[in-house]
C-alpha positions in Angstrom: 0.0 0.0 0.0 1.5 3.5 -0.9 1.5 6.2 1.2 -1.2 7.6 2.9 -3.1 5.5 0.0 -5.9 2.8 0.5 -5.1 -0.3 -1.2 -8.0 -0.7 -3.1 -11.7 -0.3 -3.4 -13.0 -0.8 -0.4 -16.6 -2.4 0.2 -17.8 -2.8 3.4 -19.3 -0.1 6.7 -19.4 0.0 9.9 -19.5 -3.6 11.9 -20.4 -3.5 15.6 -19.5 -7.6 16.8 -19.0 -6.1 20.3 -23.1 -5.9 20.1 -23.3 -9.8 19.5 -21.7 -13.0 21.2 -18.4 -14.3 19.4 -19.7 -17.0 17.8 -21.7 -15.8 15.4 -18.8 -13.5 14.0 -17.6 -16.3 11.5 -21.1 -16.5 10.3 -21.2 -12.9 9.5 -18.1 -13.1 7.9 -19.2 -15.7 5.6 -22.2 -13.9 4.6 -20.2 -10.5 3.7 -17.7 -12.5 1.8 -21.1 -13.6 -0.5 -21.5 -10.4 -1.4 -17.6 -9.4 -2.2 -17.5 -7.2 0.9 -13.8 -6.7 1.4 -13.9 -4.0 4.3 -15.1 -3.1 7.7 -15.3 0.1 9.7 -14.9 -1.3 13.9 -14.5 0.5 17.3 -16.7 3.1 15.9 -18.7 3.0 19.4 -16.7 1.3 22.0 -15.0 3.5 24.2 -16.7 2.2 27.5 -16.2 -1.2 26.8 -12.2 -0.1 26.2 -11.6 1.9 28.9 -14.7 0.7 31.9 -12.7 3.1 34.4 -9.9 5.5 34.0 -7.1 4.4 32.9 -8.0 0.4 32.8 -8.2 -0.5 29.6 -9.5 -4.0 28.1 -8.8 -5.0 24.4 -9.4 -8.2 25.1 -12.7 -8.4 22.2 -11.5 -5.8 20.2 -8.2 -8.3 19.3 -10.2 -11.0 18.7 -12.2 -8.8 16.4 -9.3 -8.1 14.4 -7.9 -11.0 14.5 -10.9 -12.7 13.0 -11.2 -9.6 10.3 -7.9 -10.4 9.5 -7.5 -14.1 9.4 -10.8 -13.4 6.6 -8.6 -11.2 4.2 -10.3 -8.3 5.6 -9.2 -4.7 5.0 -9.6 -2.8 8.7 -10.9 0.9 9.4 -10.2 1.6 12.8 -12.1 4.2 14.6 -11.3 5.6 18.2 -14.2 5.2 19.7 -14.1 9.1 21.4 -17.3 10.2 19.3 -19.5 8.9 23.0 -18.3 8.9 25.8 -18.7 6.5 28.9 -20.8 7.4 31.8 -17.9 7.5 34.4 -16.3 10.0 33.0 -19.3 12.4 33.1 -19.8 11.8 37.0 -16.1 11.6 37.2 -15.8 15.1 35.4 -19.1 16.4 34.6 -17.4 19.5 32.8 -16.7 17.4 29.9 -20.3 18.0 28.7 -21.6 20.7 26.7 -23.3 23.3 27.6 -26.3 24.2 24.9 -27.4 27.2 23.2 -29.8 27.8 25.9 -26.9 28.3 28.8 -27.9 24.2 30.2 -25.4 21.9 30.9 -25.8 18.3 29.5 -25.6 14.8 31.5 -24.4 11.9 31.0 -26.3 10.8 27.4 -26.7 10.3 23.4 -23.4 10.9 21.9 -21.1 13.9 20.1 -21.8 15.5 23.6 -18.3 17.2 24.8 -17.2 20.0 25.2 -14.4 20.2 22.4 -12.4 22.5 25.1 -12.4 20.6 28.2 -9.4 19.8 29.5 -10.5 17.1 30.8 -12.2 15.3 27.6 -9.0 16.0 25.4 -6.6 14.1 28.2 -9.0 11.3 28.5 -9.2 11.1 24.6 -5.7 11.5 23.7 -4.6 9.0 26.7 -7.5 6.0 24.8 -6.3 7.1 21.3 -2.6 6.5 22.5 -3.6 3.2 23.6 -5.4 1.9 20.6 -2.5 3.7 18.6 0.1 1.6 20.2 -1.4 -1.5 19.7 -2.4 -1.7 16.0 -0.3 1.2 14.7 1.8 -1.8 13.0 -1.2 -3.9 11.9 -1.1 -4.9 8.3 -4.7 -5.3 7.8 -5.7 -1.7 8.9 -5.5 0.5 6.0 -7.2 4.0 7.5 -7.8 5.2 10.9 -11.2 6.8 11.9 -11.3 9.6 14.0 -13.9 10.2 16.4 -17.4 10.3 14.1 -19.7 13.2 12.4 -17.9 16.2 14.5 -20.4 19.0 15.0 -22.6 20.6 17.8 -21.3 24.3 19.1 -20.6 24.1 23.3 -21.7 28.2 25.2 -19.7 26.7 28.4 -17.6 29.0 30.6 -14.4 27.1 29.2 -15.1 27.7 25.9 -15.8 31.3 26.2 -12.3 31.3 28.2 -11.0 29.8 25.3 -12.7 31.6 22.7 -11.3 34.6 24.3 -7.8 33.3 23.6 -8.6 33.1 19.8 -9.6 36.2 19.4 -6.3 37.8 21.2 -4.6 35.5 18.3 -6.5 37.0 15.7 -7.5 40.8 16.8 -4.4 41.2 19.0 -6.3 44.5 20.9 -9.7 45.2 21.8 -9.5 47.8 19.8 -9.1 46.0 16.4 -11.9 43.7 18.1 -14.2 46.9 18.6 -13.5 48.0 14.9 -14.6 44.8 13.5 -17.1 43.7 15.3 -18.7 47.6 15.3 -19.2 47.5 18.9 -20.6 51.0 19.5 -24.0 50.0 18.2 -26.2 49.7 21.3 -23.0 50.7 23.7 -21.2 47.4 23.4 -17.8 48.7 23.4 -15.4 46.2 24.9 -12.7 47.3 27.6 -11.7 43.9 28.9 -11.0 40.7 27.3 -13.0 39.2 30.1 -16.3 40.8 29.2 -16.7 39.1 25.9 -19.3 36.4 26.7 -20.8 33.4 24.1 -23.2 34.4 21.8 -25.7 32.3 23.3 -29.8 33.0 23.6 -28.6 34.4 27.2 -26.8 36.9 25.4 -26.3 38.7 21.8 -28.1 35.5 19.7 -31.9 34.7 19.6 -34.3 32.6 17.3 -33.1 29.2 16.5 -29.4 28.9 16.8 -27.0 30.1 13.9 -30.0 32.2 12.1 -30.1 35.6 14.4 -27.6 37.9 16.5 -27.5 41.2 17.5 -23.3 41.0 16.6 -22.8 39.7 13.4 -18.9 39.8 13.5 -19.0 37.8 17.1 -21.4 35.3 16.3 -19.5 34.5 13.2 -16.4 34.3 15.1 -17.4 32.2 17.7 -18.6 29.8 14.4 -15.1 30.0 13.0 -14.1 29.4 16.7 -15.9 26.1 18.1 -15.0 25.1 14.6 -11.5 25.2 15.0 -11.8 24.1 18.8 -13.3 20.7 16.9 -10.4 20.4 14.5 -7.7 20.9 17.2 -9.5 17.6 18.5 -9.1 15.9 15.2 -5.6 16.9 15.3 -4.7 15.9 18.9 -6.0 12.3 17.6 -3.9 12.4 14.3 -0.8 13.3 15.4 -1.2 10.8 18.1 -1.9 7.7 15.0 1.1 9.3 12.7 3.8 8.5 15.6 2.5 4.7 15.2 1.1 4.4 11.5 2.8 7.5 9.5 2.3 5.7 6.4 -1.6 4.5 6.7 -4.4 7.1 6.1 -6.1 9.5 8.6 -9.6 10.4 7.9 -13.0 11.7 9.7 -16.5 11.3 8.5 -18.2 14.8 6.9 -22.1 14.4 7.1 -25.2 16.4 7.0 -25.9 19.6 4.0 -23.5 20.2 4.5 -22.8 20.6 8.6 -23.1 24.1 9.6 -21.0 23.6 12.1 -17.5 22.8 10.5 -15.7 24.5 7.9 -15.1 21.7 5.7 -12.4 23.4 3.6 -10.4 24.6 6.2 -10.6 21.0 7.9 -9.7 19.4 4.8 -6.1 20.3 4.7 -6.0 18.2 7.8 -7.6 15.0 6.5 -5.2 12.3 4.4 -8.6 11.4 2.5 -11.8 12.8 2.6 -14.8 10.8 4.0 -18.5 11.1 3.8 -21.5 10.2 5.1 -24.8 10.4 2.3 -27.9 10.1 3.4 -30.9 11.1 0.7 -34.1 11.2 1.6 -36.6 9.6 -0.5 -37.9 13.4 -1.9 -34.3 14.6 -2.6 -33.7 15.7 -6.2 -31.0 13.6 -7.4 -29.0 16.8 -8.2 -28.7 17.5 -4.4 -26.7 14.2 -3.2 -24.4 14.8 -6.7 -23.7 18.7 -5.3 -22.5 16.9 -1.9 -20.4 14.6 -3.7 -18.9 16.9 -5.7 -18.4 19.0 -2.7 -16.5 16.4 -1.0 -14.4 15.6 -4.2 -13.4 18.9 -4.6 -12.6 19.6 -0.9 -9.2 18.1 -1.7 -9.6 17.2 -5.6 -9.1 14.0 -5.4 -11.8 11.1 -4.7 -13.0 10.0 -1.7 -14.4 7.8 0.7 -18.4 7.2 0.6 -17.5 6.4 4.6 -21.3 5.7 5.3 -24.7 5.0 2.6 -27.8 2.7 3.6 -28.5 -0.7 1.9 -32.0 0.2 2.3 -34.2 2.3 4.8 -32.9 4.9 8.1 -34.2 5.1 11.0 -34.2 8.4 11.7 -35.9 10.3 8.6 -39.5 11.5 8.4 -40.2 8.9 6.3 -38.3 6.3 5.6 -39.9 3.8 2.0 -38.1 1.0 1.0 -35.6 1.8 -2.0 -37.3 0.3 -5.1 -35.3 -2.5 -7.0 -32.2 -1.3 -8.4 -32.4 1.9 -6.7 -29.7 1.1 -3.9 -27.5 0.1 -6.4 -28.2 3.1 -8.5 -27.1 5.5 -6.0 -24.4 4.1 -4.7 -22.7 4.2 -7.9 -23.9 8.2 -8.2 -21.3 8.8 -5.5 -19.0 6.4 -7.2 -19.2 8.4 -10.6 -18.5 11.5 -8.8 -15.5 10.6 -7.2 -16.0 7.7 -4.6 -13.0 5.5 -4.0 -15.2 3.4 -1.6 -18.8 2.3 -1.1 -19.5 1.6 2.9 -22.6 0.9 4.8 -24.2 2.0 7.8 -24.4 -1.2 8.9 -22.8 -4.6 8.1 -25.1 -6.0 10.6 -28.6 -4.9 12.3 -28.6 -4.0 16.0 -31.2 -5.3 17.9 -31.7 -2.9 20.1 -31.0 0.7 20.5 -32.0 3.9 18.9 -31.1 2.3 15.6 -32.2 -0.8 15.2 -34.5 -0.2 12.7 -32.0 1.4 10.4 -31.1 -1.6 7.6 -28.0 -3.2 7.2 -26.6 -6.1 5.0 -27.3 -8.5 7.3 -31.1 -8.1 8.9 -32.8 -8.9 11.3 -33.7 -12.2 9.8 -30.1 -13.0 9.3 -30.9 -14.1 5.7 -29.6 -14.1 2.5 -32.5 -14.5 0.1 -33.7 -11.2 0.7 -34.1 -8.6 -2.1 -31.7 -6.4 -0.1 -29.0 -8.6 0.8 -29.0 -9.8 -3.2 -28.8 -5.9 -4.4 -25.8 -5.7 -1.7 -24.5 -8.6 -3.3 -24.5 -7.6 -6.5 -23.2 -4.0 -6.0 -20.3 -6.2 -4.4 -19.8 -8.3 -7.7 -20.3 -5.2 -10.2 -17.4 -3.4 -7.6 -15.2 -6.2 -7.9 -15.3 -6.5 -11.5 -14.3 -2.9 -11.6 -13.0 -1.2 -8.8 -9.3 -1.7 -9.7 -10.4 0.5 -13.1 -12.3 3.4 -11.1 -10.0 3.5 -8.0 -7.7 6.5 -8.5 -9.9 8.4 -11.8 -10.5 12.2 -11.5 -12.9 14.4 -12.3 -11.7 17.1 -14.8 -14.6 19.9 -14.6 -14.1 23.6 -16.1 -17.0 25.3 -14.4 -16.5 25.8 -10.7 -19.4 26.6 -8.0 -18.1 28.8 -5.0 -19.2 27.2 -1.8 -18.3 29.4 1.3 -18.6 28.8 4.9 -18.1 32.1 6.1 -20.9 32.8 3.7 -22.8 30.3 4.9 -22.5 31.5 8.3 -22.9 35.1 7.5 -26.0 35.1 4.6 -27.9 33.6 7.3 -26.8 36.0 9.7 -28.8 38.5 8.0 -31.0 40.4 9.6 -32.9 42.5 7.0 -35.1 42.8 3.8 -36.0 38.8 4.0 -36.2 36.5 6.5 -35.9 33.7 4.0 -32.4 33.8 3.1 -31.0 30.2 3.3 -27.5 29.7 1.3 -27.4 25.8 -0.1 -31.0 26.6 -1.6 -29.7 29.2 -3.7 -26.3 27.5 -4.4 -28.3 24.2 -5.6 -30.1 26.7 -8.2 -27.2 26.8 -10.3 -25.6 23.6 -9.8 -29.1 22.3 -10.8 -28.3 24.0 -14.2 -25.1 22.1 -14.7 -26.1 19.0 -13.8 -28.8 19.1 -16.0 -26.8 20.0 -18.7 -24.2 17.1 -17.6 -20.8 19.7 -17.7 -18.3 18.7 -15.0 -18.6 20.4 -11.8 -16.3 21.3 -8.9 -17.5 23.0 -5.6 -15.1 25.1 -4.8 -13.9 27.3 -1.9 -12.6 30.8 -2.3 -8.9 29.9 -1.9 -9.0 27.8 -5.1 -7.1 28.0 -7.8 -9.9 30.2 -10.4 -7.6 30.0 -13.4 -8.1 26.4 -13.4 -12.0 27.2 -14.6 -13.4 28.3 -17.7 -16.4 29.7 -15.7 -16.6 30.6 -11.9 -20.2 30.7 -10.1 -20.5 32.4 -7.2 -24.2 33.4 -6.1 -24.8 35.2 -3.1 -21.4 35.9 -2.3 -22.3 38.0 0.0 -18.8 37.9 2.5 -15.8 39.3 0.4 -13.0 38.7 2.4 -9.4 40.8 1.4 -8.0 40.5 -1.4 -11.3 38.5 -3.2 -12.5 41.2 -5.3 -8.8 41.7 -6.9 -8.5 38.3 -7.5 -11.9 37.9 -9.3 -11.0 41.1 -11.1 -7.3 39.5 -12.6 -9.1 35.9 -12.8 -11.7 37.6 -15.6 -9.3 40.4 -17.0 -6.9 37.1 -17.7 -9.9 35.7 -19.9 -12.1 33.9 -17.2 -15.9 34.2 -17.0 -17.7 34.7 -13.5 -21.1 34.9 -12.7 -22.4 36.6 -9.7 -26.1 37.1 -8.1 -28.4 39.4 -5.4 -26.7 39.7 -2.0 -23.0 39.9 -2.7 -19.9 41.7 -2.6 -21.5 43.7 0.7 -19.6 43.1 3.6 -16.2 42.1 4.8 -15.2 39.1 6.7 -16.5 40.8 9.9 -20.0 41.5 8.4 -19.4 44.7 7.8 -21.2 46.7 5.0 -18.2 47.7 1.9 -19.0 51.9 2.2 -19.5 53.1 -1.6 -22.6 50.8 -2.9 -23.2 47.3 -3.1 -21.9 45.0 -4.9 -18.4 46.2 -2.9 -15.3 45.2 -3.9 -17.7 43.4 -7.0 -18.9 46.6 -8.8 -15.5 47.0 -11.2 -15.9 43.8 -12.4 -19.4 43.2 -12.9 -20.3 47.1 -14.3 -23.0 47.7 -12.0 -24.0 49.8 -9.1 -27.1 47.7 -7.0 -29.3 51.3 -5.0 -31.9 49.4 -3.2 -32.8 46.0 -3.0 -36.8 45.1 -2.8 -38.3 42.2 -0.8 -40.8 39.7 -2.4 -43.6 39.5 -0.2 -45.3 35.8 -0.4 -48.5 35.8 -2.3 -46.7 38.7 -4.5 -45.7 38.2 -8.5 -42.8 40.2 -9.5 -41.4 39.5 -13.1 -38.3 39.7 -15.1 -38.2 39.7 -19.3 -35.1 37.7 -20.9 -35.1 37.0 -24.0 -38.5 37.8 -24.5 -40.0 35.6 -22.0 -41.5 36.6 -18.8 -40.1 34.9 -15.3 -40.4 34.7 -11.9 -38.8 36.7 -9.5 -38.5 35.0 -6.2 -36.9 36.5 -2.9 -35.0 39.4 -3.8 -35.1 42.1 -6.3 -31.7 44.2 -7.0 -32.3 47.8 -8.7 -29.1 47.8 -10.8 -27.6 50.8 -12.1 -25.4 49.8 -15.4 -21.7 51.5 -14.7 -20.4 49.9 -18.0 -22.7 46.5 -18.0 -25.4 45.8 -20.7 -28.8 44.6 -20.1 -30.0 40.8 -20.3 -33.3 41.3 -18.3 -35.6 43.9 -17.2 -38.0 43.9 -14.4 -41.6 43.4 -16.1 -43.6 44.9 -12.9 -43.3 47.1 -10.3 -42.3 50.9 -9.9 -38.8 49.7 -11.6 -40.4 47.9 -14.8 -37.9 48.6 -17.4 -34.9 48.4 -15.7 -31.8 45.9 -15.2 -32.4 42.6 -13.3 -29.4 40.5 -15.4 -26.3 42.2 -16.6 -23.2 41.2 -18.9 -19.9 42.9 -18.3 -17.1 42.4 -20.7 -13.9 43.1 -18.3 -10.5 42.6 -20.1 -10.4 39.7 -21.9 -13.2 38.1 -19.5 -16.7 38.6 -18.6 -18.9 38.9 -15.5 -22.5 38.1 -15.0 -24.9 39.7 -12.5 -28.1 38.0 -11.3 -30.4 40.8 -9.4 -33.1 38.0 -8.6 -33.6 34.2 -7.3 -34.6 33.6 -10.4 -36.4 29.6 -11.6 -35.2 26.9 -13.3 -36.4 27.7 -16.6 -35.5 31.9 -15.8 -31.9 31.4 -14.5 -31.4 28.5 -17.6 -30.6 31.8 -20.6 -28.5 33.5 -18.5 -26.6 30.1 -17.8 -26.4 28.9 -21.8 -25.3 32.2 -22.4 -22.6 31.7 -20.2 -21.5 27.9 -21.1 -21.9 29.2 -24.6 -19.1 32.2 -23.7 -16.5 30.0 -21.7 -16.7 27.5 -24.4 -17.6 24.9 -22.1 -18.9 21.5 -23.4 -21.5 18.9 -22.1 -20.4 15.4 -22.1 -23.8 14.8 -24.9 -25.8 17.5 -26.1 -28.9 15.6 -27.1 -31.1 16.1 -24.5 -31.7 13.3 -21.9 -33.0 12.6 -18.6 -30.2 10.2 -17.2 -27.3 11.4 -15.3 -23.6 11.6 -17.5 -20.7 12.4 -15.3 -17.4 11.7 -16.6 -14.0 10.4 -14.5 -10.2 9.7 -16.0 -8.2 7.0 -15.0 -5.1 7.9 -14.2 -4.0 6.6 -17.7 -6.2 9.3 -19.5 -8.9 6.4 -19.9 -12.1 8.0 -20.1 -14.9 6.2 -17.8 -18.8 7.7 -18.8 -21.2 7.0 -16.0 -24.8 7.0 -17.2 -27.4 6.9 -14.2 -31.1 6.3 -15.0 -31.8 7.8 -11.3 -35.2 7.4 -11.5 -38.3 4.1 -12.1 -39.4 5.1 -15.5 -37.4 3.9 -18.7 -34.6 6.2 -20.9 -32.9 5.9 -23.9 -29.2 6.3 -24.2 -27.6 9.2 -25.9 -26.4 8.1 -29.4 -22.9 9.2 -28.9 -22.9 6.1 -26.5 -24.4 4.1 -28.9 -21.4 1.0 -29.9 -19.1 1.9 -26.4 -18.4 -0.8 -24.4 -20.2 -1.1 -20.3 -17.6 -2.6 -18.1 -20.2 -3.9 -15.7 -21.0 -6.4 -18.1 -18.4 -6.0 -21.0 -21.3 -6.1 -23.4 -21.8 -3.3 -25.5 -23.9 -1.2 -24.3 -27.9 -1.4 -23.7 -29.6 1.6 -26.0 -32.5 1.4 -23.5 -32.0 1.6 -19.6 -34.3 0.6 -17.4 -35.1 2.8 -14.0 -32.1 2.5 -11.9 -30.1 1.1 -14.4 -26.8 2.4 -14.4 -23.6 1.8 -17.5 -20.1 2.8 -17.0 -18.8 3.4 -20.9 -15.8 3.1 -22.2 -14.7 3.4 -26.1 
């Protein structure tokens, strides 16, 4: 195994054996070796069965668990076990629990429940992880380490607000660069002591539901960027602790959620070896929404990644939970897969029987059969993987249009206080990454650090924080010859949340030509339209009235006191140009504005006939092209002609000019 590399593709999840007696372990091997399962994910869970009272630790089951993996040719994620912790350490040290939004202190409980500043939690965690460490750093059969599970939650305690303190001498250096940025002389909250600055809590300067409103932008933001950080010092402390016994094996933690609010996924992935994921869709999500988080996590480091947890069939904790129809597991499974998943992993190998989750599915059911229609889709997901793992494992994605994704946006938009109270940031960011997925062009989700000269075209709606230096390096990204499109609700503040003085959009008006002097709400029940092209459109949330400063017109409002004037603008900027969106606008509105700007960057679907299955594209690291056509949905397709006579490597037959619903091809010439 190289370097920080997994050895191959792994298909498996998480196993819990600690939940059953020993001899049925065998059995269960058995029955994951039927269906090609080469992996499993252990110690996920198990920190008070390690560790019953400080400092005693017990490893007596988790060997034999390994030892059994191993003797079956298994390949071994190890977790350590510090995601729940046992009771005795909460009556031991009750200040390793969080305290909430609402200023209460947890007990003893659930899981992902400490506070990631306690001293006390970190030397208890680092002292297990040191352990486990030790004693399987060298194992052959372990090929990544897990670390902790699904980080998030925010902790108000007095500890953290000690130590959020701390952070913000590191990154203000005097109150009175804190003051400036966080505008402190609204409402007389001037700061004169570092000791005065308390947690944005509903006790204090937040209200409403937590993350959405704050009376101080710039602190509630901070604290965000804070408890986030606080988290990956965690991750760290474990990671450091794993590369002194296993420098060459792969450290990793499992991203979940849409995405987590809570955790800065870019700035975290710099940390992680390989990025892991945990996908959940629930049975209403377009299919475009679970390929935006995939390409999210692909893009996080730009390489593929691990699909670190999926469901064979139902959860337990959704809504509503219907059984997958036939072929639809398999289906998307492989979505991840064709946009950039290096792995396919289950929550669970095996069902618990009790617990809060013992209705979600696994491989092996209650039943403990094989015959069933879910344990035969498993199964042959396992054969198809087998057959061609080795061929995917290690392909790229090569996209030219890149979607900014921002947490310090995400944070902020939602922040807002003002004109709307409906402004939510993935909504709008999945508005036009709906376009290109429906137009199957290769796309990354990018941060605002990347590399834009990589991309023929550059997507940023709502970009609402423009942090230094942003708006010079969009300018010189489009004056070079790039394209960028922009929307309502960006270039205004800084990255404290404070307002750029001279007209919105900021540090955005050279480059996009325009000058935005008010910005109307759209009441509900209200109709406000825009003309392009010389259809009328919907106007939804948000209605910019643009000044043109060297833009031309695409759209005009078709209602209101400001019929007639600019809601889409084109700005030719050096060799480049810039789009501005004044409206959330439809599918079918926002779809001109985007073929206009595929058209301009010169950017090329993998088909253009018009089709309802899903085309992405990866590259082996040969240059071998592998075309993954999804039929994600029950209803019959026909294939593109272009793939008519190309060969399907899941059954090296040529392939099928009709797919059936949740059929799925991966072409090659």
């Amino acid at each position: 195994m190289g370097k920080k590399k997994l050895p191959r593709f792994l298909y498996g999840g998480d196993y819990n054996p600690e939940q059953w007696p020993a001899d049925t372990w065998a059995q269960d091997i058995q029955i994951f070796k039927q269906a090609d399962i080469n992996s499993a994910t252990i110690n996920v869970f198990s920190w008070a069965l390690l560790e019953p009272q400080e400092g005693q630790y017990d490893f007596t089951k988790l060997d034999r668990i390994v030892d059994e993996l191993s003797a079956a040719g298994f390949d071994i994620v190890m977790a350590t076990s510090t995601a729940a912790m046992p009771a005795w350490m909460f009556k031991k040290y009750p200040a390793v629990a969080r305290v909430d939004y609402q200023g209460r202190r947890h007990v003893f409980g659930q899981r992902h429940n400490f506070c990631p500043t306690s001293p006390d939690y970190q030397r208890l965690a680092s002292g297990l992880v040191t352990q486990l460490a030790k004693r399987y750093g060298d194992n052959p059969h372990i090929v990544a380490w897990h670390v902790n599970n699904e980080y998030g939650g925010n902790c108000y305690c007095d500890n953290c607000a000690a130590a959020f303190r701390e952070w913000l001498k590191q990154r203000y250096q005097t109150l009175d660069n804190l003051n400036r940025a966080w505008n402190m002389n609204v409402w007389s909250h001037t700061i004169y002591d570092w000791d005065e600055i308390v947690v944005p809590n509903e006790l204090g300067d937040a209200w409403g539901p937590e993350g959405t409103e704050t009376i101080v932008a710039g602190l509630s933001i901070d604290y965000l960027r804070f408890q986030s950080d606080a988290m990956l010092n965690l991750f760290k402390m474990e990671k450091h602790i794993i590369e002194q016994y296993a420098p060459d094996i792969p450290v990793t933690t499992n991203f979940h959620s849409l995405p987590n609010k809570m955790v800065d996924y870019q700035k975290w992935a710099r940390e992680q070896d390989i990025i892991s994921y945990d996908s959940y869709p629930a049975y209403n999500m377009p299919t475009y929404q679970p390929a935006f988080l995939y390409d999210l996590m692909r893009t996080l480091k730009h390489q593929p990644f691990m699909l670190m947890e999926s469901t064979p069939a139902q959860v337990n904790w959704q809504p509503y939970s219907p059984l997958k129809r036939p072929g639809q597991m398999r289906a998307t499974e492989l979505q991840a897969v064709a946009h950039g998943a290096d792995t396919v992993q289950f929550f669970q190998l095996k069902q618990a029987l009790g617990g809060s989750e013992k209705f979600h599915s696994a491989v092996i059911a209650h039943s403990g059969r094989t015959d069933t229609r879910a344990f035969k889709e498993v199964a042959r997901l396992g054969h198809d993987l087998k057959r061609v793992g080795s061929v995917v494992k290690g392909a790229g994605v090569h996209a030219k249009v890149g979607i900014v994704f921002d947490w310090s946006n995400f944070w902020s938009f939602e922040y807002v206080d003002g004109i709307t109270k409906d402004l939510q940031y993935v909504p709008i960011i999945l508005d036009y990454y709906r376009q290109f997925y429906k137009r199957n062009i290769p796309t990354d989700v990018i941060s605002v650090d990347d590399d834009f000269s990589q991309y023929d075209l550059v997507v940023a709606p709502v970009l609402y924080m423009v942090k230094p230096g942003l708006g010079k390096k969009i300018e010189n990204y489009v004056a070079a010859g790039g394209h960028i499109m922009t929307s309502f609700m960006s270039g205004m503040v800084d990255s404290s949340d404070n307002i750029y003085p001279g007209g919105y959009p900021g540090p955005l008006k050279k480059v996009t030509g325009v000058w935005v002097e008010e910005s109307d709400a759209v009441v509900p029940g209200h109709q406000t339209k825009i003309t392009i092209d010389g259809q009328e459109h919907a106007a939804h949330l948000i209605c910019d009235l643009i000044h043109l400063e060297g833009a031309k017109s695409l759209g005009e409002y078709a209602n209101e006191f400001y019929a007639g004037t600019p809601a889409v603008t084109e700005n030719k900027f050096g060799r480049g140009t810039a789009w501005y969106v004044g409206s959330r606008l439809d599918h079918d509105g926002l779809s001109p504005v985007i073929d206009r700007a595929v058209t301009a960057s010169g950017i090329t679907p993998l088909t253009d006939q018009p089709t309802e299955v899903e085309i992405t594209k990866r590259v082996t690291t040969d240059g071998q092209p592998l075309y993954f056509v999804l039929n994600m949905s029950n209803d019959q397709h026909e294939l593109p002609l272009k793939f008519h006579g190309y060969r399907d490597l899941l059954t090296d037959q040529t392939a099928r000019p009709t797919l059936n619903g949740w059929d799925v091809e991966i072409l090659t010439k």
